[in-house]
C-alpha positions as CSV (number, residue, x, y, z in Angstrom):
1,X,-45.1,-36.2,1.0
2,X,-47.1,-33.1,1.7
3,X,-45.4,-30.1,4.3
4,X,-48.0,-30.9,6.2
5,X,-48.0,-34.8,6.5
6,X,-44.0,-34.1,7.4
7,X,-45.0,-31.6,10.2
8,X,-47.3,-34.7,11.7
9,X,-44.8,-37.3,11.5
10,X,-42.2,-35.0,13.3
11,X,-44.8,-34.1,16.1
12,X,-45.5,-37.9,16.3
13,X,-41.9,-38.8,16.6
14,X,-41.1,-36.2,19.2
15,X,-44.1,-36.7,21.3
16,X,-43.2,-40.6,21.2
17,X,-39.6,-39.3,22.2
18,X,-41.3,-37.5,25.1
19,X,-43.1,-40.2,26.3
20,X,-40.2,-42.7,26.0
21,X,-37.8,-40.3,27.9
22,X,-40.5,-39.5,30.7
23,X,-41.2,-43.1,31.0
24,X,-37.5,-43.9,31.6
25,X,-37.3,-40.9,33.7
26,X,-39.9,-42.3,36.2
27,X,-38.5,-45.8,35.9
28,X,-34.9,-45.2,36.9
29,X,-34.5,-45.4,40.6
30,X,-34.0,-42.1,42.1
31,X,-29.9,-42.2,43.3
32,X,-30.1,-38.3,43.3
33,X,-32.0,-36.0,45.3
34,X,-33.5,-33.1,43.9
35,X,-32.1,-29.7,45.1
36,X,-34.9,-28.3,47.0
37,X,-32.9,-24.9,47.2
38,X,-32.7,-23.2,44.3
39,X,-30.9,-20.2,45.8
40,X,-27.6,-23.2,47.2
41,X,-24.8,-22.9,46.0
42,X,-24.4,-26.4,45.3
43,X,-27.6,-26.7,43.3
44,X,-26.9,-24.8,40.4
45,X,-24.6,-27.4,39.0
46,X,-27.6,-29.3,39.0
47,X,-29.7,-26.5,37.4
48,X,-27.0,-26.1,34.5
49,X,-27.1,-29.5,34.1
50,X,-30.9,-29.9,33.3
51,X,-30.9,-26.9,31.3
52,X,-28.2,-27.9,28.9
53,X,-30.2,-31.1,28.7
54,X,-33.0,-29.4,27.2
55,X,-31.9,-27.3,24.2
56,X,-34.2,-25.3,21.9
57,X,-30.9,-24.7,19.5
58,X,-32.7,-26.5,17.0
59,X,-35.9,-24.7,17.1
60,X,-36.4,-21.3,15.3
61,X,-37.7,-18.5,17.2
62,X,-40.6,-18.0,15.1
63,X,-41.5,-22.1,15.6
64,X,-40.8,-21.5,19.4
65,X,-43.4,-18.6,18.9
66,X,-46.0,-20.7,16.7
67,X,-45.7,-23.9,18.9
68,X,-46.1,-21.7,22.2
69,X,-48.9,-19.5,21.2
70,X,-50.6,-23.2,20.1
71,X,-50.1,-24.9,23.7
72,X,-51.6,-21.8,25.4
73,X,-54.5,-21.1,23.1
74,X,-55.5,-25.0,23.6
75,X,-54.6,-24.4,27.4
76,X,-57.0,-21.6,27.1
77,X,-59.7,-23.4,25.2
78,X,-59.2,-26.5,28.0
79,X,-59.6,-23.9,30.8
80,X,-63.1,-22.3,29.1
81,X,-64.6,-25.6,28.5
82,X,-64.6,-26.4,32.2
83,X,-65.4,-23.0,33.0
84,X,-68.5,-23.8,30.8
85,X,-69.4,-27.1,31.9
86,X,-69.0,-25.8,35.4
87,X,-71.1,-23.0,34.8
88,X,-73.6,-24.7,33.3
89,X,-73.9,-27.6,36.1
90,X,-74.3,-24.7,38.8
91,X,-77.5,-23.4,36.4
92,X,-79.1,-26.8,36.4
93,X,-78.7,-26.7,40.5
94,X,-79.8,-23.7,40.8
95,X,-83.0,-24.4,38.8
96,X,-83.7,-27.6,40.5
97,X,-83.4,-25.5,43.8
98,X,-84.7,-22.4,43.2
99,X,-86.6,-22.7,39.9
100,X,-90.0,-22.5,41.1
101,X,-89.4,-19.5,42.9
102,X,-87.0,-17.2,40.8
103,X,-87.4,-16.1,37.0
104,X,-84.3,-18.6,35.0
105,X,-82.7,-15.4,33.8
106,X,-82.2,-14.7,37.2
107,X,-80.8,-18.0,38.8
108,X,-78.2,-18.2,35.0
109,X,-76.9,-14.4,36.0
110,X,-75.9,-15.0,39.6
111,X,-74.8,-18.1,39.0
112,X,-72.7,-17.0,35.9
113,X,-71.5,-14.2,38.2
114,X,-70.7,-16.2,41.0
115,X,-68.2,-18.2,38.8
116,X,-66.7,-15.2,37.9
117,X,-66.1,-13.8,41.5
118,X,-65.3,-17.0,43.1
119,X,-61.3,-16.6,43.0
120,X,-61.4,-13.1,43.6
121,X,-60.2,-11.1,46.4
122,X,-63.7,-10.0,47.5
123,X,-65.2,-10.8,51.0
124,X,-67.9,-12.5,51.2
125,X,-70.8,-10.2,51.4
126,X,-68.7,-8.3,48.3
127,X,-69.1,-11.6,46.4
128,X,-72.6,-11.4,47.4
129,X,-73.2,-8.2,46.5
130,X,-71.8,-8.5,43.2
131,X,-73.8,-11.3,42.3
132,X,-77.0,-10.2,42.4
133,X,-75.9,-6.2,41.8
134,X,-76.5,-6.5,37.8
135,X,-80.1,-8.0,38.5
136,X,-81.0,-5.2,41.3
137,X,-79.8,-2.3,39.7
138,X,-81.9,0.1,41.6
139,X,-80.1,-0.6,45.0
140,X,-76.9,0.9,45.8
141,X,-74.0,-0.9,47.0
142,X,-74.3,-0.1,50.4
143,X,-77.7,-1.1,50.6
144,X,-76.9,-4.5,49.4
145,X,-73.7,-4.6,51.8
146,X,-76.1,-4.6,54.4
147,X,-78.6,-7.6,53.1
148,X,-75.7,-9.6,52.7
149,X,-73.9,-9.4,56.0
150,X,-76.3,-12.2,57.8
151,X,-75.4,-14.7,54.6
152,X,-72.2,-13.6,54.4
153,X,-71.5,-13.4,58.6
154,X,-73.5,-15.9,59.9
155,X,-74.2,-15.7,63.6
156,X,-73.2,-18.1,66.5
157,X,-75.9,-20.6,66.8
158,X,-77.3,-20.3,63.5
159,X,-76.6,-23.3,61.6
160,X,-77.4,-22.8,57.7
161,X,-78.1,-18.8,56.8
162,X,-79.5,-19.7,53.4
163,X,-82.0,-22.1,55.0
164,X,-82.7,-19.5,57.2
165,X,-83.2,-17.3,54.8
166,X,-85.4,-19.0,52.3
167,X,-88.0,-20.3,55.2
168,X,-88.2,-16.5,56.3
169,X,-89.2,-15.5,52.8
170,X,-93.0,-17.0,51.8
171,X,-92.7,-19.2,48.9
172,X,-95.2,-17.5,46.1
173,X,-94.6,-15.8,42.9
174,X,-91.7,-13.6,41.8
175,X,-93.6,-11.1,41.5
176,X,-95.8,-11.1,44.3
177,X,-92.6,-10.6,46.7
178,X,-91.6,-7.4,47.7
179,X,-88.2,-5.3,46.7
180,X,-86.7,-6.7,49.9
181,X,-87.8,-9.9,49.6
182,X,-86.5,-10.2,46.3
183,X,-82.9,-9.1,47.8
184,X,-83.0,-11.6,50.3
185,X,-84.2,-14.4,48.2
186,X,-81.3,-13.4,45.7
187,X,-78.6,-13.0,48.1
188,X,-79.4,-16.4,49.9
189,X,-79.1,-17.7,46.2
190,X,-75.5,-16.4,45.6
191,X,-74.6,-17.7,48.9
192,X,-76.0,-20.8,47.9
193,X,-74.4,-20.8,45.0
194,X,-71.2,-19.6,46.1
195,X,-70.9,-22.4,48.2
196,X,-71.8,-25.0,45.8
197,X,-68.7,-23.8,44.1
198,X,-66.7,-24.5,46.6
199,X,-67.7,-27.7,47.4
């Protein structure tokens, strides 16, 4: 048998060792409780316990390092294929939305952006802003700040800013619309799109 035939059949075995113990795990009844206080004295027994249960003796630092650095790049490749397909599905909404009225390279940036922004720390108009700042690079921050504030802050009685917005704006060519037109069409997309995100 090859190295590498031997290195499958031990990854089988454990992982059917892993799912035997996990399936006995779940299928025992439950006679202990688990510590919830980590910082109680009487839960570190508990603690020691499990970790003596799990030993990496056996292992080689340099397989620990392999094996990790394998779970996380596949973790990592996981994580960017649903960024992708995510990414991707917001595009196609966009375009079905907007695609009549706004170039495609347009609608792929902010939405591409607005994935990226979406867990940051931002508020709402910065989120705005920086979705649309890399397509209207001849407006300064500040300016933008201020288009964004009635998307980003609606007011009392107002019941969907974006709708608002896009029946304010006439719906004819790209082109044909002015500089601030443009801005407000783009900024009620990132809100749009922003939103989509989180729903």
């Amino acid at each position: 048998m090859s190295n590498k035939d031997i290195s499958s059949k031990l990854t089988e075995d454990a992982f059917s060792q892993m799912q035997g113990e996990l399936l006995s795990l779940i299928l025992q009844p439950e006679d202990t409780n688990y510590p919830l206080n980590p910082a109680d004295i009487a839960s570190e027994a508990f603690f020691t316990a499990l970790e003596q249960q799990f030993d990496l003796e056996e292992w080689s630092d340099e397989e620990i390092s392999v094996r990790s650095q394998a779970l996380f790049s596949s973790l990592d490749s996981c994580w960017e294929q649903a960024s992708s397909a995510t990414a991707d599905t917001l595009t196609a909404s966009l375009l079905d939305k907007f695609g009549a009225r706004v170039p495609q390279e347009w609608l792929s940036a902010i939405a591409q952006k607005a994935q990226a922004v979406i867990s940051s720390n931002l508020s709402v108009a910065e989120k705005l802003v920086q979705c649309v700042q890399q397509q209207l690079p001849h407006w300064g921050e500040e300016d933008l700040i201020v288009f964004s504030r009635p998307l980003a802050y609606a007011m009392r009685g107002e019941n969907n800013p974006v709708e608002s917005t896009l029946n304010a704006i006439p719906e004819i060519e790209w082109s044909e619309l002015s500089d601030m037109e443009q801005v407000r069409l783009s900024m009620a997309i990132a809100r749009y799109a922003l939103d989509s995100i989180n729903n």
